[in-house]
N, C-alpha and C positions, 0 to 999 in steps of 0.2 A: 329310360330315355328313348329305345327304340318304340316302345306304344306310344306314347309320347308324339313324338316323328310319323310314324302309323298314321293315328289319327288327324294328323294334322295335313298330310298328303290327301287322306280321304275328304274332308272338309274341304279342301279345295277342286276337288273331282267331282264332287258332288255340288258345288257350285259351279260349275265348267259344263258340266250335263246339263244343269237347269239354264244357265243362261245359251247355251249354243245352242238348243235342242230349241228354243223358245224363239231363239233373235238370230240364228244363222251364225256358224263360225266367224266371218269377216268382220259381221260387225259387233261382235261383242270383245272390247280390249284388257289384256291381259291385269289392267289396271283396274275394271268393271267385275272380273274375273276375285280378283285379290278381296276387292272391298267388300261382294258379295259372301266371301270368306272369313269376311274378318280376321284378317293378317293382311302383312304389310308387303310389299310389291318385293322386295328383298327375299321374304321367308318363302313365297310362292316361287321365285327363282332358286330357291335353294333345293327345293324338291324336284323342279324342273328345268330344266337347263334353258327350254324356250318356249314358243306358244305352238310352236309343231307338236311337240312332245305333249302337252300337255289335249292339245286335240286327240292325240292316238291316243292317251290314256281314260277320255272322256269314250271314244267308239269299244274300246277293247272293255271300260266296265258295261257296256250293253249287250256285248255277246253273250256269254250265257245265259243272264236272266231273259230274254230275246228270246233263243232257245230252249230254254226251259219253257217257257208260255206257249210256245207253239205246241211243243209236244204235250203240256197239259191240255188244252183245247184238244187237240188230236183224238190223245185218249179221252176224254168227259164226251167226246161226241158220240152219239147214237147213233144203231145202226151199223152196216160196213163199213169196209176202208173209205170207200168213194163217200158216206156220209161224213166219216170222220175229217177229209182230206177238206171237205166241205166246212167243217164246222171251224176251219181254221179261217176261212175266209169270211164267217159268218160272225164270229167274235171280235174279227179285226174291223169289219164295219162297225159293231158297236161300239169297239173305239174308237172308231171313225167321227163318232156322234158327239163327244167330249168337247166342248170348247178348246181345250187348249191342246188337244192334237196338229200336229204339224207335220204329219207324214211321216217315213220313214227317215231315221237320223243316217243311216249310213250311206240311204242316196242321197240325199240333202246335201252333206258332207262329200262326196264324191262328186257330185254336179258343181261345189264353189272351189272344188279341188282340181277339175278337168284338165287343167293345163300343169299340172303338179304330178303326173303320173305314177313319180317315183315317191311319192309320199307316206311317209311309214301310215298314215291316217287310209289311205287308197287301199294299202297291203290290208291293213285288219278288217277292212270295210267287204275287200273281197273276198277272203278268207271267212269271213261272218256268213258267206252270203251260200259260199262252199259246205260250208259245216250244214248249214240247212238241206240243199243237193242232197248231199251225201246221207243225211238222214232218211230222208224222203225216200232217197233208190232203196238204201237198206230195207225201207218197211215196205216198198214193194215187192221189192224181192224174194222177203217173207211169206210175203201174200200169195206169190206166186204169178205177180203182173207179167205181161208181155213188155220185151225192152223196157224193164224198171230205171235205166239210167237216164235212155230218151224220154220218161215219161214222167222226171223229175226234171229236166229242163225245162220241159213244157210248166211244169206247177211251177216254178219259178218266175218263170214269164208272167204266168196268169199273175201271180203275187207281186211281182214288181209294178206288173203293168197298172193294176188295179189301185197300187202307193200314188204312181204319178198321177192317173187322173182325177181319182181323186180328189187329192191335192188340190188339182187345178181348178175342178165343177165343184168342190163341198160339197158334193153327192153321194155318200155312203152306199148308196143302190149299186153303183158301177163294182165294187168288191163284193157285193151276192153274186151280180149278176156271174163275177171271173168265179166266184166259188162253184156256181151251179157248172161253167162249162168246165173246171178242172174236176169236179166229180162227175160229168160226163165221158171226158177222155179216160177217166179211171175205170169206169165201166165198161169201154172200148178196149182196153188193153185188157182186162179180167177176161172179159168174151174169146179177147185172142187167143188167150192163153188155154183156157177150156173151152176150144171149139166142141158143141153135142155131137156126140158119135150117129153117124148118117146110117137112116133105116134101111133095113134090105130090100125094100121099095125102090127109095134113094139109090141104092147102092146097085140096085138092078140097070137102073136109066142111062141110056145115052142122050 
């Protein structure tokens, strides 16, 4: 009975994904929701209590698969950190290129949510966006970057930024371009971090 139930919450999430991700939370009704499920408006109530909940459940099954992707790109990419940090931006344009791309689901979901602050869909979406951060400073860190936390703000920026416009031009070019300056700033902070030891020459000079 519990896989049963299982599978049938998932059938529904999985329909919830496909139509919000596609049509925007607001306008896809929990009734559009069900049918695309196949079950009945009762049985998707009975796994979910409302359409709030059912939104957080739709953003929270993109978190890790989300993360896991980035980090695969990351590591398949060529090259050092800054190419790799690159090749995150460089695969995201190629999904960029997809017909039925629609940007990023959790700022999608966050911009029709604005005035909802407190919405558990808000909390997962920031917490998604955190986990990434926090990945990123980590593998700076590793590397040995200059301000690895400031220099994951900064790629975040680049990666948000480059969702919305996006978005806006269907210009896939604008995420190379954020990719080439966050593997810029990457090399900026490697440099800081390993300044070359100055010649006795250098070191003579006033």
């Amino acid at each position: 009975m519990a896989k049963a139930e299982k599978s049938t919450r998932e059938l529904i999430v999985a329909a919830a994904e496909k139509l919000f991700y596609a049509e925007g939370i607001r306008a896809v009704s929990v009734d559009a929701v069900a049918e695309a499920a196949g079950v009945t408006k009762r049985t998707l109530y009975y796994h979910f209590d409302s359409k709030d909940e059912l939104i957080a459940a739709y953003l929270e099954g993109r978190d890790q698969p989300n993360l896991k992707l980035f980090r695969k790109w990351f590591d398949a990419g060529d090259g050092d950190i800054a190419d790799k940090v690159e090749a995150i931006f460089v695969n995201l344009a190629r999904a960029a290129r997809h017909p039925k791309w629609k940007g990023c689901g959790f700022l999608r979901t966050s911009a029709e949510l604005a005035n909802m602050p407190g919405h558990p869909a808000i909390r997962i979406g920031a917490a998604h966006k955190k986990k990434f951060e926090a990945w990123i400073a980590e593998t700076f860190t590793e590397a040995g970057v200059a301000e690895p936390a400031v220099l994951a703000k900064q790629i975040l920026l680049l990666l948000d930024g480059s969702f919305a416009v996006v978005l806006l031009h269907r210009d896939p070019n604008y995420m190379e371009v954020a990719g080439k300056a966050a593997a810029t700033l990457v090399r900026v902070a490697l440099a800081g971090a390993n300044p070359k030891a100055p010649s006795e020459h250098a070191a003579a000079s006033f």
